[in-house]
C-alpha positions as CSV (number, residue, x, y, z in Angstrom):
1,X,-99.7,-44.9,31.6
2,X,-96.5,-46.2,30.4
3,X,-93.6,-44.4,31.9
4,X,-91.3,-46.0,29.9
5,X,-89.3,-43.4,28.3
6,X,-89.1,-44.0,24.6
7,X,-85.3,-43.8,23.6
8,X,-84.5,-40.9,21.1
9,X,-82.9,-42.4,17.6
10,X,-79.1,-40.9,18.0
11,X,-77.4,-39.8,14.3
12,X,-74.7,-42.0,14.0
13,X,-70.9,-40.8,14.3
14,X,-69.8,-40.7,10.4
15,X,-67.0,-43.5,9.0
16,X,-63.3,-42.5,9.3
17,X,-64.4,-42.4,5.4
18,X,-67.1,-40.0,5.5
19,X,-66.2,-38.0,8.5
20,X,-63.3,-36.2,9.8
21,X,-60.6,-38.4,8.2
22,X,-62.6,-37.1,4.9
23,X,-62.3,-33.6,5.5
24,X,-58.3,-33.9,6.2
25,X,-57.9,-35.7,2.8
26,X,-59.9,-32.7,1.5
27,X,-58.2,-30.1,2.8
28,X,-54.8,-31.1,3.2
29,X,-52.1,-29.6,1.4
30,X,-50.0,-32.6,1.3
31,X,-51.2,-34.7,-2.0
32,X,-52.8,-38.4,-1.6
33,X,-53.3,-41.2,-3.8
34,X,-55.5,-44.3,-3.1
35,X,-54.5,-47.0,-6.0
36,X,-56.1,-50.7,-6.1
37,X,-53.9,-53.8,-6.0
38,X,-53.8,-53.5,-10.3
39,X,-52.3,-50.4,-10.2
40,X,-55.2,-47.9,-11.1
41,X,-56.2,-45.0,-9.1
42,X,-59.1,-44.8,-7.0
43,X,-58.7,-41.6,-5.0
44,X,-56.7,-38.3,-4.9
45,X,-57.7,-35.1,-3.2
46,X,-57.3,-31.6,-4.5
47,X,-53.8,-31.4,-3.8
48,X,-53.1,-34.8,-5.7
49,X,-54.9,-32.2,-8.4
50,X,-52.5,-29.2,-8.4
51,X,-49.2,-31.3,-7.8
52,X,-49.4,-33.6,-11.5
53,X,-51.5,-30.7,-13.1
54,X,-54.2,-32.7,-13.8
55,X,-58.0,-32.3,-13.0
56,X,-59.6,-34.2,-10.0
57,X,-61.9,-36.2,-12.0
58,X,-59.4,-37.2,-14.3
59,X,-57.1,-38.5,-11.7
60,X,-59.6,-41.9,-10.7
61,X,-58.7,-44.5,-13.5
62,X,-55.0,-43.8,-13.9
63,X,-52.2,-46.3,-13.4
64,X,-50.3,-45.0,-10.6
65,X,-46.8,-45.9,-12.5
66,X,-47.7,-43.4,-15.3
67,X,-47.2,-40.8,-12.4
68,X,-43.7,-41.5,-12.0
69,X,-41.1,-39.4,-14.4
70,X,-38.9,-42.7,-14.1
71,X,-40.7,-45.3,-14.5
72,X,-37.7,-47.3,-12.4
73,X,-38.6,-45.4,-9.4
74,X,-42.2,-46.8,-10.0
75,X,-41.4,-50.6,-10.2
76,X,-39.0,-50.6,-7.4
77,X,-41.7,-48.9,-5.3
78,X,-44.3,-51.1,-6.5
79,X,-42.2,-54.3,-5.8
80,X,-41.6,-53.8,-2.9
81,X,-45.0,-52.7,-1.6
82,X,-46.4,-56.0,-3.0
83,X,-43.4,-58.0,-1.7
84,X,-43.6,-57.3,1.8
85,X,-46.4,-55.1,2.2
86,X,-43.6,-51.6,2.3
87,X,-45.3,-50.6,5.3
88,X,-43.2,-47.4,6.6
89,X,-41.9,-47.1,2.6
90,X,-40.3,-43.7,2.1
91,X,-38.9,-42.6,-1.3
92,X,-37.7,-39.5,-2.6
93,X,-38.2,-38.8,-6.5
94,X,-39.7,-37.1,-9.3
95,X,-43.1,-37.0,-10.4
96,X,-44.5,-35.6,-13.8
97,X,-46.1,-32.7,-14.4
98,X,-47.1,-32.3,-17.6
99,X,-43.6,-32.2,-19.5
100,X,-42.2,-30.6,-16.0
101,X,-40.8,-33.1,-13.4
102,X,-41.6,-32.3,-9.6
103,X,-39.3,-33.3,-6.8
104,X,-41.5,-35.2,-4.3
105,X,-41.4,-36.9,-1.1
106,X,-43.0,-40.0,-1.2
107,X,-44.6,-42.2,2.1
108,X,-46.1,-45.3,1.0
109,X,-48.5,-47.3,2.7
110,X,-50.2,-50.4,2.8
111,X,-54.5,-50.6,3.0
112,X,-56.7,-53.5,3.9
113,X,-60.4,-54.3,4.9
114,X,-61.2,-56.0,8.2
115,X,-60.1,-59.2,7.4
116,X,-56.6,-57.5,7.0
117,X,-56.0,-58.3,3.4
118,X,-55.1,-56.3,1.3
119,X,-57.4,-53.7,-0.9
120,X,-54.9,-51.4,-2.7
121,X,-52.0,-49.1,-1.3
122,X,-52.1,-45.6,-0.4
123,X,-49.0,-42.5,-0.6
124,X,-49.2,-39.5,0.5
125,X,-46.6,-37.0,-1.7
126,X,-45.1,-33.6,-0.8
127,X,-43.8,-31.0,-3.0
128,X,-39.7,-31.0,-2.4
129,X,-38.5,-29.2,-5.5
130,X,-38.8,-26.1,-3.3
131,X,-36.9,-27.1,-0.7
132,X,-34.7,-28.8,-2.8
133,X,-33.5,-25.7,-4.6
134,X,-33.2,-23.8,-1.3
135,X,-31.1,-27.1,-0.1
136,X,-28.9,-26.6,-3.7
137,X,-28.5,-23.0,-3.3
138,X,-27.8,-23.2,0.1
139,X,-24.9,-26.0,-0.3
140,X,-23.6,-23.8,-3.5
141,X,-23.3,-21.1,-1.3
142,X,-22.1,-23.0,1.4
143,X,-19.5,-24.6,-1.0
144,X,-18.5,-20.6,-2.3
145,X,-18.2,-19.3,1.2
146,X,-15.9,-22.4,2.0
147,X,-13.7,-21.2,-1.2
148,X,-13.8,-17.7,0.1
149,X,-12.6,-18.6,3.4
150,X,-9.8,-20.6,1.9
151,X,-9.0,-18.0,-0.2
152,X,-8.7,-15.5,2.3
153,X,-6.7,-18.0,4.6
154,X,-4.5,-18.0,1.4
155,X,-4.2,-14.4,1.0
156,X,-3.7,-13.8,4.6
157,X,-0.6,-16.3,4.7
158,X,0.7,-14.5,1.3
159,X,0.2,-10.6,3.2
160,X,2.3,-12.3,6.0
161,X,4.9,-13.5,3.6
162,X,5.1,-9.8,1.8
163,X,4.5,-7.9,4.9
164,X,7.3,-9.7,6.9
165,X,9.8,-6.4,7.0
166,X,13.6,-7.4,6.9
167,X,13.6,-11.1,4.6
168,X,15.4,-10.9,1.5
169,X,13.6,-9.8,-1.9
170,X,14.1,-13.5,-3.2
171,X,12.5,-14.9,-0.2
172,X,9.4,-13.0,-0.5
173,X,9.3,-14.0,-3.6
174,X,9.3,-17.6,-3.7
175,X,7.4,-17.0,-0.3
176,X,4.6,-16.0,-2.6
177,X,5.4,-18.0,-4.9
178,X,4.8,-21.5,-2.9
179,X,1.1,-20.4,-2.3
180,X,-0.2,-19.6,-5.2
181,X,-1.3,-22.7,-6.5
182,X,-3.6,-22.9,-4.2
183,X,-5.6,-20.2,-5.3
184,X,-7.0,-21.9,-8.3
185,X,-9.6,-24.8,-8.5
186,X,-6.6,-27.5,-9.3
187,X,-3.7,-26.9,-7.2
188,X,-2.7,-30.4,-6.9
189,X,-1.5,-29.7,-10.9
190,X,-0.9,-25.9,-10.8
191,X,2.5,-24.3,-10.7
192,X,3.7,-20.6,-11.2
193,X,6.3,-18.4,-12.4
194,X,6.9,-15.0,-11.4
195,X,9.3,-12.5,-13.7
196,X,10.5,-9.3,-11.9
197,X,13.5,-6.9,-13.7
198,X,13.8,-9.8,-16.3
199,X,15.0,-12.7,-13.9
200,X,12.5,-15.5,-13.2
201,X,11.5,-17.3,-10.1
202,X,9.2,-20.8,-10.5
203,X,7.3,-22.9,-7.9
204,X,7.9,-26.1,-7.6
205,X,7.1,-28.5,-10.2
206,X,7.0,-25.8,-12.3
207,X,6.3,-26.4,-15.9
208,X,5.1,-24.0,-18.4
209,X,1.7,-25.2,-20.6
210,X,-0.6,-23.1,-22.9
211,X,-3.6,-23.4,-19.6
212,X,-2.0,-20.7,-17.8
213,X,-3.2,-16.9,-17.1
214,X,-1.2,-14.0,-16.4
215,X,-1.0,-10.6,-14.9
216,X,1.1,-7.8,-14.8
217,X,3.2,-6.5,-12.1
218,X,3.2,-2.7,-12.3
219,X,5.9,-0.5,-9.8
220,X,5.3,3.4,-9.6
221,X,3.5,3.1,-12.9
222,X,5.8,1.0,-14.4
223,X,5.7,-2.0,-15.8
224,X,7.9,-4.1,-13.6
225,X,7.7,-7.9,-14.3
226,X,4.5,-10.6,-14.3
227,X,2.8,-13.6,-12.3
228,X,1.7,-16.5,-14.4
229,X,-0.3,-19.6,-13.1
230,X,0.4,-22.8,-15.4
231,X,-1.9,-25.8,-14.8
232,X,0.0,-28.9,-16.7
233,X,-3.3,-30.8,-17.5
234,X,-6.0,-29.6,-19.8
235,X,-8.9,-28.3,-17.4
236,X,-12.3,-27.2,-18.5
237,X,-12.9,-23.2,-20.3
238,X,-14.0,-21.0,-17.7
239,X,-13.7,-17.1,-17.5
240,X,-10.0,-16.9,-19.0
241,X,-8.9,-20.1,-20.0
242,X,-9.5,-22.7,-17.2
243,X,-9.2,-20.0,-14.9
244,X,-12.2,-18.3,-13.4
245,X,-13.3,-15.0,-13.0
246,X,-12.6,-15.0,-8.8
247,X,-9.3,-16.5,-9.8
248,X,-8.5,-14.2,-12.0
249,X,-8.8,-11.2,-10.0
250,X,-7.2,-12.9,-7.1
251,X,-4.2,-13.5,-8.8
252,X,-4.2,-9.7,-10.2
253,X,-4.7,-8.7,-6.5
254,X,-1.3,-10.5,-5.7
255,X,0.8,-8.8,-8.8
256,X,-0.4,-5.6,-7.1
257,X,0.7,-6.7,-3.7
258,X,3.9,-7.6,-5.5
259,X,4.3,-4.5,-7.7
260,X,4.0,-2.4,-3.6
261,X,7.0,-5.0,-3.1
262,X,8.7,-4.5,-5.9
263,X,8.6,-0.6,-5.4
264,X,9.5,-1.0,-1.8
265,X,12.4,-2.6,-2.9
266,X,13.2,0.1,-5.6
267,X,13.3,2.8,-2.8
268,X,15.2,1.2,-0.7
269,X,18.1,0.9,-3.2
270,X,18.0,3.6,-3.9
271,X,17.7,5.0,-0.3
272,X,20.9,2.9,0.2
273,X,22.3,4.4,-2.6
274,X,22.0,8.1,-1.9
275,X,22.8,7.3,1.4
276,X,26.0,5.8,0.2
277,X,26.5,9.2,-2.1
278,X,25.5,11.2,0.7
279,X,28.1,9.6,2.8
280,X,30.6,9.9,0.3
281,X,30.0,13.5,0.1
282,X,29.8,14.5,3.6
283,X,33.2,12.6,4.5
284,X,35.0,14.1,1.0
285,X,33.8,17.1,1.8
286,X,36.3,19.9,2.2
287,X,34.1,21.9,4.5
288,X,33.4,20.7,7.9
289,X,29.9,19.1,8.1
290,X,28.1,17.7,11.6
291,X,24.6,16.5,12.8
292,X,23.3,17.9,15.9
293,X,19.8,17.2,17.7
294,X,17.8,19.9,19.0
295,X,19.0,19.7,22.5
296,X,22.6,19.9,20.7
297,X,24.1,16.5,21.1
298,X,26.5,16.1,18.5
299,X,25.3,13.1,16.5
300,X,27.3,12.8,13.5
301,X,31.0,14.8,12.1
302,X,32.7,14.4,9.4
303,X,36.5,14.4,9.4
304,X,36.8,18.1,8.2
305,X,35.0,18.6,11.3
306,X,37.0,17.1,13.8
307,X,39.9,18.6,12.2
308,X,39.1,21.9,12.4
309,X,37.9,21.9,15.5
310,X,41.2,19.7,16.9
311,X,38.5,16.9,18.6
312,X,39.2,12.9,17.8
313,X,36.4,11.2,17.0
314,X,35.4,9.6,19.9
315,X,35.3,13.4,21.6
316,X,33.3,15.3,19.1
317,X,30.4,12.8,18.9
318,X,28.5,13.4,21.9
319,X,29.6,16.3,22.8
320,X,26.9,19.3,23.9
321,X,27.8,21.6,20.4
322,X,27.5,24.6,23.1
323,X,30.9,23.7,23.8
324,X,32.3,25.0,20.3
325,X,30.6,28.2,20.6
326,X,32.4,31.2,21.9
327,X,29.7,32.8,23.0
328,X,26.8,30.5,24.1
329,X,23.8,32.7,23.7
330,X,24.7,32.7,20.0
331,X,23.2,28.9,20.3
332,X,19.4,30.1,21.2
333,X,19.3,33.0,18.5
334,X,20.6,30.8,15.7
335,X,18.1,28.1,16.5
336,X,15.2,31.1,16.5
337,X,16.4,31.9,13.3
338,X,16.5,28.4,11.8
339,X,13.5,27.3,13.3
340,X,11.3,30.2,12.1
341,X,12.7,29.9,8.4
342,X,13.7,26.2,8.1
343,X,17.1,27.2,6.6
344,X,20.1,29.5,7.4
345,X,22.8,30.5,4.8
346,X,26.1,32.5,5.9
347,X,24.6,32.9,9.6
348,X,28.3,34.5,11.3
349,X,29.3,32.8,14.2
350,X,32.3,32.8,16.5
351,X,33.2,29.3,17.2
352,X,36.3,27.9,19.2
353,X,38.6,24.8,19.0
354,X,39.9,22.3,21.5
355,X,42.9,24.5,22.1
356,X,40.4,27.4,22.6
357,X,41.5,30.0,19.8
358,X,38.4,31.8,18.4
359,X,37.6,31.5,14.8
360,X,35.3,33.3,12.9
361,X,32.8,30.6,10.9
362,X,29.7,30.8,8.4
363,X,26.8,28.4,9.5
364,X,24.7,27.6,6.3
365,X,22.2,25.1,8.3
366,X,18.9,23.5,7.4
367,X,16.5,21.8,9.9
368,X,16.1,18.1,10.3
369,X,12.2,16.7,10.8
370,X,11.0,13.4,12.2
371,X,9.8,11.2,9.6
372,X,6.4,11.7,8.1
373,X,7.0,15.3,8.3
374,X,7.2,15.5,12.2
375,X,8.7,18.5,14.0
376,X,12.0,19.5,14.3
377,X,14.6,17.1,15.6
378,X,18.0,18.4,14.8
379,X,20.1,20.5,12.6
380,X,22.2,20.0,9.7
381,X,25.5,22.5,9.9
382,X,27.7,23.2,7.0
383,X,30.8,25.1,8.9
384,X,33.2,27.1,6.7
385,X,36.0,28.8,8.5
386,X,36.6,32.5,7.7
387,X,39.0,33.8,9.6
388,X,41.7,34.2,7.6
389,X,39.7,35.7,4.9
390,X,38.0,37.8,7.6
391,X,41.7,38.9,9.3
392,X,42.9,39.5,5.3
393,X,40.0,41.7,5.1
394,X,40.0,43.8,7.9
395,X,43.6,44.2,6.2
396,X,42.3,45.4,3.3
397,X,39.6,47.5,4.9
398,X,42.3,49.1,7.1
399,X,44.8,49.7,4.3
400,X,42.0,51.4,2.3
401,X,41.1,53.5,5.4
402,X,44.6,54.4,5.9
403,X,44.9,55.6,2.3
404,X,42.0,57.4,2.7
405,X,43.4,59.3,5.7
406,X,46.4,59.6,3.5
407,X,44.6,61.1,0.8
408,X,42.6,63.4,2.6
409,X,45.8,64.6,4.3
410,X,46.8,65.1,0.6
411,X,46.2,68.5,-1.2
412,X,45.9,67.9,-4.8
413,X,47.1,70.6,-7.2
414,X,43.9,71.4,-9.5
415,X,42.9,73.7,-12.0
416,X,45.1,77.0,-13.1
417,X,48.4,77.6,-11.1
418,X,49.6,81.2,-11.4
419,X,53.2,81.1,-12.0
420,X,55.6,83.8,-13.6
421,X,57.3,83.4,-17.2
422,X,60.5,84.6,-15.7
423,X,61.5,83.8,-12.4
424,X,58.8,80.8,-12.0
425,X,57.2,82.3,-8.6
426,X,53.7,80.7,-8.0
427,X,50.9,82.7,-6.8
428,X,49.4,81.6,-3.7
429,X,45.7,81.7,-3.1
430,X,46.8,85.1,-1.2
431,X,48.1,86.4,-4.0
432,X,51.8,86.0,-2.4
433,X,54.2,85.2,-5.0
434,X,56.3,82.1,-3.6
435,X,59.4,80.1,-4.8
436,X,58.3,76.7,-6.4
437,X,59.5,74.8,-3.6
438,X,57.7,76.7,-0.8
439,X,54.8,76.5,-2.4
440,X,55.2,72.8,-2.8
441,X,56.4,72.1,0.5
442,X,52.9,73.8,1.6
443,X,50.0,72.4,-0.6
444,X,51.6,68.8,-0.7
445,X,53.9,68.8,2.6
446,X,56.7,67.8,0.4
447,X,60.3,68.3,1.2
448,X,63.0,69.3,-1.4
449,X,66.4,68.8,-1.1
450,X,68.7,70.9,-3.7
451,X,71.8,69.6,-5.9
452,X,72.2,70.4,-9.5
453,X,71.6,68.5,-13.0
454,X,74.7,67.9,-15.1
455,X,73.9,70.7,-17.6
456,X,73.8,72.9,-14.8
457,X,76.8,71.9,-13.0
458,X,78.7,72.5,-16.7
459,X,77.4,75.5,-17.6
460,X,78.4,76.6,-13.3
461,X,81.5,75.3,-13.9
462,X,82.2,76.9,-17.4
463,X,81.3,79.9,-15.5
């Protein structure tokens, strides 16, 4: 018996071709084209199919060149793979798709039979318009955020500028002024004018063209002036002239920063101005006027003041106002009273001067608050002097009591007086006949004394 074993026929391991290199050319979703050394196609898989948007079976036959959408890019790559054999030959550049082009990623290569010459030339082609739009979008965004970013470094340099309390309005001004060219897409040939209260302010280089835009500068509702951007070239149209629409409402968001400026500015003119008529007033003033905080330190007197108290200046402010009251307790009910109502008129008080006399004084007062409508912080004191009035009227008052004792004392004749047609007796409310000038004497406490008229003394003397 032969023991020899008889060896089992083993399949054969399939080709690179027919095997596993097959299935990857299959099923990969990178396209690849296999072209002879004339040019025409001999292979593409399925992906080579969807990427030109052409059938499988009617890729085979092609000229590889008529796949390019610039038949430049073709020849160069063809050149060079016949040159030098292009192995490692990587090019980036559209194919056709029907009446589309396709960004694509091209890896050429070189392939030869055992021998090592050369058969035909392989590529293998990826899809990059994708990528390629994310890659735009991403750098236009990238370029728009760098534009933001400098345009918020811009307008944070031009809020320091207008924000800067205490530099003079024309400073500001051209402050702003010096950066806002460089807010628009030119500034190397922008310049700007700004018009506030009909007097103008320019940048440098400034030079007025018809490319400019413009915005108003509006103050408490007003119209109060405009900013203007000039560019001295012609530049292409955009959203408002060559200006576009992020410029535009940049450059209205700085005449509003300016119009808060401008407005600012307004009130403190006129704060300086009432100031300076408030001043006027309270130093003119005839009645005496002062300033004290709510612990009663003296902060502020006008003349009047100090004159009618006797203090110099240097005395009175400063000075604890409990010291010009007579009484001191007066002090706590008057603020009580002030403080409740916000406002005292004709509050009497007795006040005294440096020399100490006493005077009788009206307080019409009103509260001072902190700022922002804070509590109360002082007092503002209006102080009119009344004694002589007061001593004239307790005059009066006493004169009219006096005549009023005098007139009670006073028994008024009234109504019928009985008196005889002969001897010109008066009856008496006793029915006692009386001389005239006893009953006189009595009702009105009069006293007569006697003599006689001329007619009288003749006609005694004829007697």
């Amino acid at each position: 018996m032969n023991r020899t074993k008889e060896k089992k026929s083993r399949p054969e391991r399939p080709s690179p071709d027919t095997g596993i290199c097959r299935l990857f050319f299959e099923a990969s979703r990178d396209a690849f084209f296999c072209w002879d050394v004339t040019g025409r196609i001999t292979h593409a898989n399925p992906a080579a199919s969807d990427l030109i948007g052409t059938k499988a079976r009617d890729i085979p036959g092609k000229d590889i060149a008529d796949l390019f959408a610039n038949p430049q890019d073709a020849e160069q790559a063809l050149s060079a793979l016949q040159q030098d054999g292009g192995e490692g030959l990587r090019k980036t550049c559209p194919l056709r798709r029907g009446k589309d082009r396709v960004d694509c990623e091209i890896s050429f290569h070189v392939l030869r039979n055992k021998s090592g010459r050369i058969t035909g030339y392989g590529a293998v082609v990826r899809d990059i318009s994708a990528q390629r739009l994310d890659d735009e979008e991403l750098a236009k965004k990238t370029a728009e955020l760098s534009k933001r970013v400098r345009e918020l470094g811009i307008m944070y340099e031009i809020s320091a500028v207008i924000d800067r309390r205490g530099r003079p309005f024309p400073e500001i001004v051209q402050g702003v002024l010096d950066l806002v060219p460089r807010i628009v897409a030119y500034p190397e040939i922008a310049c700007a004018r700004i018009t506030i209260d009909d007097e103008e302010y320019h940048s440098a280089g400034f030079h007025p063209t018809p490319w400019h835009i413009k915005s108003d500068i509006m103050a408490r509702c007003g119209f109060a002036g405009s900013l203007e951007v000039f560019y001295r070239e012609e530049r292409p149209a955009a959203f408002e002239g060559p200006f576009t629409r992020e410029e535009k409402g940049l450059i209205d968001n700085i005449a509003s920063r300016l119009g808060r400026v401008v407005a600012r500015k307004r009130s403190e003119e006129m704060l300086v101005e009432s100031e300076e008529r408030y001043r006027s007033l309270f130093e003119d003033s005839r009645d005496a006027i002062y300033t004290v905080s709510r612990d009663g330190v003296i902060l502020d007197a006008n003349g009047a003041a100090m004159e009618l108290f006797g203090y110099g200046h240097a005395e009175m402010l400063g000075m604890n106002v409990q010291q010009l009251y007579a009484d001191p307790g007066v002090r706590a009910y008057f603020q009580s009273e002030i403080e409740e109502k916000g406002a005292v008129r004709n509050f009497e008080v007795r006040l005294k001067k440096k020399d100490r006399t006493v005077m009788d004084c009206l307080y019409t007062s009103s509260v001072r608050r902190a700022p922002g409508g804070g509590g109360v912080i002082g007092y503002h004191c209006i102080i009119r002097d009344i004694t002589e009035s007061k001593r004239a009227e307790n005059e009066k008052q006493h004169l009219i009591d006096e005549l009023k004792d005098a007139l009670d004392k006073i028994k008024t004749l009234k109504g019928l007086i009985p008196i005889c047609a002969s001897c010109k007796k008066i009856r008496d409310d006793k029915g006692y006949w009386n001389r005239l000038e006893e009953y006189l004497e009595v009702q009105t406490e009069t006293v007569f004394s006697h003599g006689l008229c001329p007619e009288c003394q003749k006609r005694f003397e004829e007697e």
